[in-house]
N, C-alpha and C positions, 0 to 999 in steps of 0.2 A: 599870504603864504602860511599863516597860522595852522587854516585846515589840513596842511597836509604833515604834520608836527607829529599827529600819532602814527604817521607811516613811513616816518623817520629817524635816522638814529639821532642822539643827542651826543654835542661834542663833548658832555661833563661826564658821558659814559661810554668810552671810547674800550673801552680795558675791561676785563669779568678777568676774576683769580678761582682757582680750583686746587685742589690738594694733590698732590703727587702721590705715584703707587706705593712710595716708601716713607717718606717726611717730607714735611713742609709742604708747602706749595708754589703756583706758577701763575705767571701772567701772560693772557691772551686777548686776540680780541676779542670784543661783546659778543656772547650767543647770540644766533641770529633767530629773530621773531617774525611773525606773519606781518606783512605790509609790503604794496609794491606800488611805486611810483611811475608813471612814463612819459615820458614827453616828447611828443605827435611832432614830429619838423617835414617842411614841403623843402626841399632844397629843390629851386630855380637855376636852369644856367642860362647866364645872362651873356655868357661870351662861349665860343666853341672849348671844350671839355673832355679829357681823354682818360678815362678809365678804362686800362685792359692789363692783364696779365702781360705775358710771354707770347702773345699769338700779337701781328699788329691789328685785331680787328677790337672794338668795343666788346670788353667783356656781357652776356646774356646768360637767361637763366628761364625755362619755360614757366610759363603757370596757365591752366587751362588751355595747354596746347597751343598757346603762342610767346614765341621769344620776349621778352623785355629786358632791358637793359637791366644791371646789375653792378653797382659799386658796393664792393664789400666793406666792410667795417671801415679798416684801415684807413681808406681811401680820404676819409673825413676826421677819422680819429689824431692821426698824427700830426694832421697840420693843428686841431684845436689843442692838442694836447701842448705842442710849441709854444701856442699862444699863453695857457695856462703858466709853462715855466716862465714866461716873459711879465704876464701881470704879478706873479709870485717877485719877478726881481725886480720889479718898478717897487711893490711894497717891501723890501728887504724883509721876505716870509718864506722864504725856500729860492728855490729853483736854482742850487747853489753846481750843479753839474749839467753837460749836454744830454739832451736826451737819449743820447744812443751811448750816450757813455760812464754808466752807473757803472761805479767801480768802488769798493771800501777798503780799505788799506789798512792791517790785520789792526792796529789800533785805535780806528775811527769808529763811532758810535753811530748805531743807521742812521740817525737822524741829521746826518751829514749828507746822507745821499738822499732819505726819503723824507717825503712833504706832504702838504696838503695835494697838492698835483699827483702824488704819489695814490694817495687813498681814493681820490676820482677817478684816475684813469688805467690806475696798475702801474706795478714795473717791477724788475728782480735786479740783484747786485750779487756779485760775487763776492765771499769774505773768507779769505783764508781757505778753507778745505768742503765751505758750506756755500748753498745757493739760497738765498733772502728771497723769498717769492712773495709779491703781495697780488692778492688777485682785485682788480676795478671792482670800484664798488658801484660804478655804472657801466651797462653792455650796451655797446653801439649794434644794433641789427644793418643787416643790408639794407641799402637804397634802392629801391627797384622804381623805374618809371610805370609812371600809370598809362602811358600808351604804349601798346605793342613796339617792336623794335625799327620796325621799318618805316615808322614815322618820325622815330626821333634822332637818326644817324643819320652821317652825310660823311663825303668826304673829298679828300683835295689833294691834288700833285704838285711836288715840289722837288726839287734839288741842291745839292750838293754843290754850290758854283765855285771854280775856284775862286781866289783874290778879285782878279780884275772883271769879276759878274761875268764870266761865259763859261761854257762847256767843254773847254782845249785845255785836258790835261798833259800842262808844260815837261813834267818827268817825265812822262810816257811816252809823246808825242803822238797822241792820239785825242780822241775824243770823248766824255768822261761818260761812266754807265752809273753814274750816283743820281739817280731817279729813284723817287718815291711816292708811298700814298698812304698819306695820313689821314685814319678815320676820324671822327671828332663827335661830340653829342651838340646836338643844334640846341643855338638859343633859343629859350622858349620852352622845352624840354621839363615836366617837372616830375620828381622825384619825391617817394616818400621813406621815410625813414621814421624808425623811432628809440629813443634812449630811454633805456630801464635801469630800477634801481630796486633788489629785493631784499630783503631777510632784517629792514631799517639797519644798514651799515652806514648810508649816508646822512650824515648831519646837515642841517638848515644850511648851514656858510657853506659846503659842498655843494648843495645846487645853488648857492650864488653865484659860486664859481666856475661852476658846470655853464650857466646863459652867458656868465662874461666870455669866458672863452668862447664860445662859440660865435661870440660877433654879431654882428648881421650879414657882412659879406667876406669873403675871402678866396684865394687862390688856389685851385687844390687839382688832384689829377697829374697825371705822366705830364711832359712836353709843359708847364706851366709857364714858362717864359716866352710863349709864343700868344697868348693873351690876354695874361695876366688875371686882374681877378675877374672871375669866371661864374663862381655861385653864389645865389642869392638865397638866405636860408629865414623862411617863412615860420611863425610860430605857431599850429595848430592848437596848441591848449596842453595841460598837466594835468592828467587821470589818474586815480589814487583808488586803490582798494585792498583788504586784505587778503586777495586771492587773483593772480594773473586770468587776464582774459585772454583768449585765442585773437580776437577783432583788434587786440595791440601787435598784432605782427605784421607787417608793411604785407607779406604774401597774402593772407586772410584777407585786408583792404583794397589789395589793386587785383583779388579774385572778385570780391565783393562787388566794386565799381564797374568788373565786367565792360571797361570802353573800349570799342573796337574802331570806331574812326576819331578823325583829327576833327573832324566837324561838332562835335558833343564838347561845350564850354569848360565842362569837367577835366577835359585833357588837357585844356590850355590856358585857363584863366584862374588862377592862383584865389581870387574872391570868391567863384562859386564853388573850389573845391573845399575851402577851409570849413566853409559852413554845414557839407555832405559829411565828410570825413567825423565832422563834430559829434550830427546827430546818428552815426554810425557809435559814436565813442560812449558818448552819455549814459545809457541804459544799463549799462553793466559796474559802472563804478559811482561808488562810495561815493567822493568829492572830484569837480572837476571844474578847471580854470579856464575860460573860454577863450580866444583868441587876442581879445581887446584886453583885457584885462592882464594875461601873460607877457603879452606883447608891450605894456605899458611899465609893468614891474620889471621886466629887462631895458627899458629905454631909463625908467629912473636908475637903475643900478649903474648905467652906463655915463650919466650926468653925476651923479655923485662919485663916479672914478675918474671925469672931470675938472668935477665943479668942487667935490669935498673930498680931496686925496685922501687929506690927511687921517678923518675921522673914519674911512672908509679902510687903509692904512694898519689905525691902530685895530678894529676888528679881525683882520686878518694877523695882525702879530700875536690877540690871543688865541686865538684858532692854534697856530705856527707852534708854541710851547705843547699844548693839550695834545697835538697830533705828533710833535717831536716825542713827548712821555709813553705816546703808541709804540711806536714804533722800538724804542731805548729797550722798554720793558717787556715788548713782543719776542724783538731777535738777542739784545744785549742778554751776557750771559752775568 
């Protein structure tokens, strides 16, 4: 992970001070410098999966004049972002509020509310008469399937049954019209995605925290207690350069790969896209982590959260102080 150190912030320089229009001066975050990071994920659905807005159909989004599926940021972000405040409270290193419920109360110091969790994935808090805005210092892009839409939806009827499993609703005395049809994304289904990180805002222990949280599988999408976990999230490789490329946008890649049927292995078998996708990525960046090798540095991180809490634990409590002094010095007056 060395190589990607000059495309990254460091956590001993979290703060740059600058001098005020009148006297003295002020504390902010680091100027941001050239370096961008991104890391390539295939998320697999291994179980039926429901991403859609307000319409009940799977949300789409055209690219070269055909529909594909489309799960927007969210969709992924705030189930890992959960996970992120949960490993933060296993290591008592933050995650000390709910996620939906950053609040500071006119005497508390941000670093009550904000964390390492905070600087990865964003969040703002109300404080007295001011809004605390931190922006991610990683952006989640859209998910778009690499096959067209009508190969990778289906869907299914269901109802409403009262208590005793039939259709005779007892209040009414009639017969019940809670009939439905729930669309779903079929297993099999893969999706690419990619997380970016620009201007080296994020520190090494950042994208440690960034591959923990994201797991390897987990539950995500509307209706999620109907089965449970659902994606399967694949690691293409971390491309590092000091200037974004256009070929890191999931739209660019699944125009690129141009699949039009279910018969071409590239739409369905997760081995021979990792490899396309790769040598799609290579050419253009600086440093780049191949599949085996990414995939191997998240499964040891995951064994030493494990296997070595403790030592793993205390890394994150210095992290915890250095990002709490962020934040103190950013918003505190």
């Amino acid at each position: 992970m060395k190589r990607f150190e000059p495309f990254l912030g460091s956590i001993d320089h979290l703060l740059d001070e600058s001098p005020k229009s009148d006297k003295g001066t002020y504390f902010h975050p680091a100027l941001k410098n050239l370096g961008c990071v991104s890391l390539v994920l295939i998320r697999e659905a291994i179980a039926p999966v429901i991403f859609r807005n307000s319409e009940p159909e799977i949300t789409d989004i055209d690219i070269a004049e055909e529909p594909h599926v489309r799960a927007v940021p969210n969709k992924f972000k705030y189930p890992e972002r959960s996970r992120g405040l949960q490993i933060l409270r296993l290591f008592k290193a933050g995650g000390k509020m709910a996620q939906n419920k950053t609040l500071l109360m006119p005497k508390q110091v941000p670093s009550d509310a904000f964390d390492l969790n905070t600087l990865v994935f964003g969040d703002s808090a109300n404080q007295d008469n001011r809004v605390l805005p931190v922006k991610a210092a990683v952006n989640y892009s859209d998910a778009l399937s690499v096959l067209p839409k009508h190969f990778c939806v289906d869907e299914s009827f269901h109802n409403r049954a009262m208590e005793d499993g039939t259709l005779f609703d007892a209040e009414d005395k009639k017969n019940s019209d809670n009939l439905f049809t729930r669309h779903f994304i079929r297993p099999g289904t893969l999706m690419i995605q990619v997380l970016s990180t620009r201007g080296k805002l994020l520190p090494p222990i950042g994208l440690d925290h960034l591959l923990l949280s994201l797991g390897v599988a987990g539950a995500y999408g509307g209706q999620t207690s109907v089965t449970g976990v659902n994606v399967q999230t694949h690691l293409v490789g971390i491309y590092a350069g000091r200037f974004e490329q256009p070929v890191t946008s999931p739209y660019v890649l699944v125009k690129q790969l141009n699949l039009k049927t279910d018969e071409d292995p590239h739409g369905t078998e997760v081995e021979k896209l990792i490899p396309t996708l790769h040598q799609m990525l290579v050419p253009v960046h600086e440093e780049v982590m191949d599949h085996s090798a990414v995939q191997q540095y998240q499964q040891d991180l995951i064994k030493r959260f494990e296997q070595d809490h403790e030592a793993l634990a205390t890394e994150y409590q210095n992290a915890a102080k250095k990002v709490a002094n962020l934040f103190d010095e950013w918003f505190g007056k």
